[in-house]
C-alpha positions in Angstrom: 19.6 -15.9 174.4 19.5 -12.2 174.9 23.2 -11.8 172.7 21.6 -13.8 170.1 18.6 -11.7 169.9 20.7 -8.2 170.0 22.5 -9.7 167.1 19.6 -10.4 165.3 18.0 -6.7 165.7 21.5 -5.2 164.6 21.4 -7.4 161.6 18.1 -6.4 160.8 19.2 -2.8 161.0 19.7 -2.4 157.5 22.0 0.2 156.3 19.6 3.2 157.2 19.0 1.7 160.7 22.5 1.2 161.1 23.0 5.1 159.9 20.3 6.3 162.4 22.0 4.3 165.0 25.2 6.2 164.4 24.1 9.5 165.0 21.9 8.8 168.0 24.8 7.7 170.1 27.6 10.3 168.3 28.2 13.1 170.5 28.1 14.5 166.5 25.1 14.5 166.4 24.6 17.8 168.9 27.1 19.8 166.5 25.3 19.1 163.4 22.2 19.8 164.6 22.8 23.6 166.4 25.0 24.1 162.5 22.2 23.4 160.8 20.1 25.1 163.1 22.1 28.3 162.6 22.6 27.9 158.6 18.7 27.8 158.6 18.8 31.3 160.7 21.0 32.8 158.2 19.3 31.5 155.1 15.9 33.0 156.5 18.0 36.9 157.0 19.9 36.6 153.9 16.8 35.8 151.7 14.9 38.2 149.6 11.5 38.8 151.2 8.8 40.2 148.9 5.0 39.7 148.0 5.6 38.2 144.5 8.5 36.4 143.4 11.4 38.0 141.6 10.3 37.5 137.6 11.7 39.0 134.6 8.7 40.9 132.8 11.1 42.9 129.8 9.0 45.8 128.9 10.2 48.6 126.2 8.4 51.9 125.6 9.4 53.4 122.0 9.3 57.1 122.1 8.9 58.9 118.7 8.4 62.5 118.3 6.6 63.7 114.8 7.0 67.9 114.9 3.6 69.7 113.8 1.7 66.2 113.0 -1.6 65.6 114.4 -2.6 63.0 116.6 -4.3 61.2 113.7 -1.1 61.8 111.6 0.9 60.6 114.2 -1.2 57.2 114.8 -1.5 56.4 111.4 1.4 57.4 109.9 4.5 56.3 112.9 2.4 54.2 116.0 0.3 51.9 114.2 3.4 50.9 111.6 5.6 50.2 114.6 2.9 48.7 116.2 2.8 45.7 113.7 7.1 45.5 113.5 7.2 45.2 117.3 4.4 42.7 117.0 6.5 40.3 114.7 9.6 39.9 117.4 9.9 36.7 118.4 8.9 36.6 122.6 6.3 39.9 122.4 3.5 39.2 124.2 1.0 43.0 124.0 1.8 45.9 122.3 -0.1 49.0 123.8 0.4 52.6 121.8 -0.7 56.2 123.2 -0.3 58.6 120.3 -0.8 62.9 120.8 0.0 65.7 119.1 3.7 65.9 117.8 4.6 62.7 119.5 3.6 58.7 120.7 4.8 56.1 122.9 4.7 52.4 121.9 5.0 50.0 124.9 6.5 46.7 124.0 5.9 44.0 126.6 7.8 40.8 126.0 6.3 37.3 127.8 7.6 36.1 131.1 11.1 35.0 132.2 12.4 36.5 128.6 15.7 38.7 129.1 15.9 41.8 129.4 19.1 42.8 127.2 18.0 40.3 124.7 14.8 41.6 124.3 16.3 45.4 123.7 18.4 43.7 120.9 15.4 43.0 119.2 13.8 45.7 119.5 16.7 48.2 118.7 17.3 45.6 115.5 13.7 45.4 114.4 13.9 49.2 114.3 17.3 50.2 112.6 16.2 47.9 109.9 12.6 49.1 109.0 13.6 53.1 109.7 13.4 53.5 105.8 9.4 53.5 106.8 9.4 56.6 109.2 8.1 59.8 107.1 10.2 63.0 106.5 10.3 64.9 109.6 9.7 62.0 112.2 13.0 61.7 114.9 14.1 58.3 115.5 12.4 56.6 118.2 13.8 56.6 121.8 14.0 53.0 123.5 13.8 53.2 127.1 13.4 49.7 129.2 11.1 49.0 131.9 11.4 46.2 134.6 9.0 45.2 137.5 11.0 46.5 139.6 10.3 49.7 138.2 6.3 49.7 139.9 6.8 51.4 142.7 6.4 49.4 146.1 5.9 53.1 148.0 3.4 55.9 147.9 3.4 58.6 150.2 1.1 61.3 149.8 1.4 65.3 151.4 -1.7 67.3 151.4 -2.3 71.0 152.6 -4.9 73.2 153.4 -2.8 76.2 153.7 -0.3 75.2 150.8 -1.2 74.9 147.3 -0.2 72.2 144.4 2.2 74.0 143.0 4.3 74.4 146.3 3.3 70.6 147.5 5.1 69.6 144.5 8.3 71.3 145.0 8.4 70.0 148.4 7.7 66.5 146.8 10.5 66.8 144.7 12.9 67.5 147.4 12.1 64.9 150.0 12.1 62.5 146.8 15.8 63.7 146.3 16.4 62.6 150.5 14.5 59.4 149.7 16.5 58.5 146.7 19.5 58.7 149.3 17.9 55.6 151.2 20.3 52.2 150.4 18.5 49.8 147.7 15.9 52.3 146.5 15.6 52.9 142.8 14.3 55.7 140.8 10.9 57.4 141.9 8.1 60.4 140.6 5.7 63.2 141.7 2.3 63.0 140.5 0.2 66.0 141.1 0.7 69.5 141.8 1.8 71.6 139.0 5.2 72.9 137.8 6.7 76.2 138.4 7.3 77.7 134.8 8.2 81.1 133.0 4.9 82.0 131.2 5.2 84.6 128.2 1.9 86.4 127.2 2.1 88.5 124.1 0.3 91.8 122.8 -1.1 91.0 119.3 -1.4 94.6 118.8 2.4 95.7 119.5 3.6 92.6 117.6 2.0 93.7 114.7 3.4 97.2 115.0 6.9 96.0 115.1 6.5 93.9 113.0 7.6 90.9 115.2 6.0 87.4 114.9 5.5 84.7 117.6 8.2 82.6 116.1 10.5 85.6 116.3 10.1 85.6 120.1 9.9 81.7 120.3 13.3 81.4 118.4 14.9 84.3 120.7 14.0 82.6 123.8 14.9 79.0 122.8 18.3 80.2 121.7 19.3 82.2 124.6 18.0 79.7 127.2 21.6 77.6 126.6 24.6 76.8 128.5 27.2 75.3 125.8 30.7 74.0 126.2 33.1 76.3 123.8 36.2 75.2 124.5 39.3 74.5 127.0 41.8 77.0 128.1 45.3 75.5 129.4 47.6 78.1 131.6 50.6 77.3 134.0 49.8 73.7 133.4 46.4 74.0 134.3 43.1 73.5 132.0 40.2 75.0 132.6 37.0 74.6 130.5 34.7 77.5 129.3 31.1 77.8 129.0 28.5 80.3 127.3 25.1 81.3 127.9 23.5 80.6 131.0 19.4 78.8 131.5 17.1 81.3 132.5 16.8 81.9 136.4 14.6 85.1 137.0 11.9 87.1 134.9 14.2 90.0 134.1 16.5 87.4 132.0 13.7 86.9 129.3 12.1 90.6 129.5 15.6 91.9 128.6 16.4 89.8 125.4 16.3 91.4 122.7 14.1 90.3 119.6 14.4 92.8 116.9 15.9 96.2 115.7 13.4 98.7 114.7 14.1 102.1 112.8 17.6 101.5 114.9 16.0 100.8 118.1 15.9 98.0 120.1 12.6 96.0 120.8 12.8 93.6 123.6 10.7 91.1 124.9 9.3 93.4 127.8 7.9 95.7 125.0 5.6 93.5 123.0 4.8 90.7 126.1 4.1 90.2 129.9 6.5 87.8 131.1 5.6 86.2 135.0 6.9 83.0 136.9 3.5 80.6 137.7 2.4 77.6 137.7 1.6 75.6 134.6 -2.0 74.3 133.8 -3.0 71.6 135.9 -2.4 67.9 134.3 -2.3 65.8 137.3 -4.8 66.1 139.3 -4.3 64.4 143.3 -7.0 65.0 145.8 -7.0 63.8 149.8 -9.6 62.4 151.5 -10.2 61.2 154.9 -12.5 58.8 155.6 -14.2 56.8 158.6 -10.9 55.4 160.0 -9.2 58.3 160.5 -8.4 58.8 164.3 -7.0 62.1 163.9 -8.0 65.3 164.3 -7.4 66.6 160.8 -9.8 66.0 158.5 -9.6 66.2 155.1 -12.1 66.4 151.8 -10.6 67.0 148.9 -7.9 68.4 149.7 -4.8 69.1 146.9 -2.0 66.6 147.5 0.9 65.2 145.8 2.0 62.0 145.6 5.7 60.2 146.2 5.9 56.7 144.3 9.4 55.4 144.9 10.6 51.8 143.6 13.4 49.0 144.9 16.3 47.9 143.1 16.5 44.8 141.6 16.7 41.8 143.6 16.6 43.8 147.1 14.0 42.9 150.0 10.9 44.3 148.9 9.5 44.1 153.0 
């Protein structure tokens, strides 16, 4: 009675029972599960960790210098007209425009999941064939593509109360540099703290009495700040190229150029301007403050401070 009914439950088995059976008593069964076990480890290593998932967002900024225009002119007569070509390729989504003196930036942003390389094909086409529209004087516009893996997924701010922006910001830069080293990290920026230039102050008076204009001193400057390639020289089997001109690198190197002859004289820079190494005028703007959390001893309100914004490559753990 007992044989007939264990035939009778294996019959009923069916084929999944039957299956089910198989691995319970397959020594199998042991292996599989520890190799799946361990397949599941390395899936949960190997995988991409990040707090959104990994989208294609195509976004294209159009930069188009106008020399001398206004920032009216430069709306009316370059942005907006781009604005409504860039708005007729198949896939955009927004078109945003910023426009300023001499120059404006069109940002292109294409809908989701659109591809990248495609969507720079249209806009690079949509622009060679409507450049007939840009006015004398306008430079063709610059495409430069932006992903979201270009937002940066790091800021670190430094802050002083001994050191000022200008010297925050050159220590920015160079632990930027070190960070930039790090494996997976992409580009990154400063914001803040203001830039170390030459500054070049001139003497109406003494300009007029050489007769020397600002453009005169403009054009002297721009020319001699230049480091060109001029040609090759081969000896013994061995080439070696040449260079001329050299970028400014201390005050004395624009004080000494000289920017007109007068009644067989000289006249350099040094006569008819003061010429100092400072910071520029402040664009950026990057205060510190402390607040109620802080548990240590330095305290800070308003304080200048720059900040380091770093982004990941594509596809890299974002955590």
């Amino acid at each position: 009675m007992m044989s007939d009914n264990k035939q009778i439950d294996e019959a009923d088995l069916g084929v999944a029972g039957k299956l089910t059976k198989a691995f319970i008593t397959s020594p199998l069964s042991i292996i599989l599960f520890f190799a799946m076990l361990g397949a599941g480890i390395i899936g949960l290593i190997s995988t991409p960790r990040q707090e959104d998932p990994q989208i294609s967002v195509p976004m294209i900024d159009l930069f188009v210098e106008y020399p001398g225009a206004s920032s009216d002119e430069v709306a009316n007569i370059v942005v907006k007209p781009l604005e409504r070509l860039m708005s007729h390729i198949l896939g955009v989504k927004h078109v945003y425009s910023v426009s300023d003196r001499g120059q404006g930036i069109i940002t292109v942003e294409f809908d989701v999941g659109q591809d990248m390389n495609a969507s720079i094909i249209k806009v690079r086409d949509k622009m060679l064939a409507n450049l007939d529209f840009m006015p004398p004087g306008a430079r063709q516009p610059l495409i430069k593509p932006k992903e979201i893996d270009d937002v940066p997924i790091i800021n670190l701010t430094l802050w002083s109360k001994s050191v000022d922006d200008g010297q925050l910001r050159s220590l920015g830069l160079e632990l930027l540099q070190q960070l930039e080293k790090v494996k997976d990290t992409n580009n990154g920026f400063v914001v803040g703290g203001r830039k170390e230039i030459f500054h070049i102050d001139a003497y109406p008076g003494r300009l007029a009495g050489y007769g020397i204009s600002i453009q005169q001193i403009a054009g002297t400057v721009g020319s001699a700040n230049v480091s060109e390639h001029t040609g090759d020289i081969e000896l013994n089997g061995y080439k070696m190229e040449v260079y001329s001109g050299d970028f400014f690198q201390k005050v004395e190197d624009i004080e000494n150029l000289v920017v007109a002859v007068k009644d067989g004289m000289p006249v350099y820079v040094r006569d008819v301007a003061d010429v100092y190494y400072a910071p520029e005028e402040t664009e950026h703007m990057v205060n510190y403050y402390t607040g109620k959390a802080n548990k240590t001893n330095q305290k800070a309100t308003g304080e200048q401070a720059v900040t380091i914004a770093i982004a990941k490559k594509f596809g890299t753990n974002g955590v």
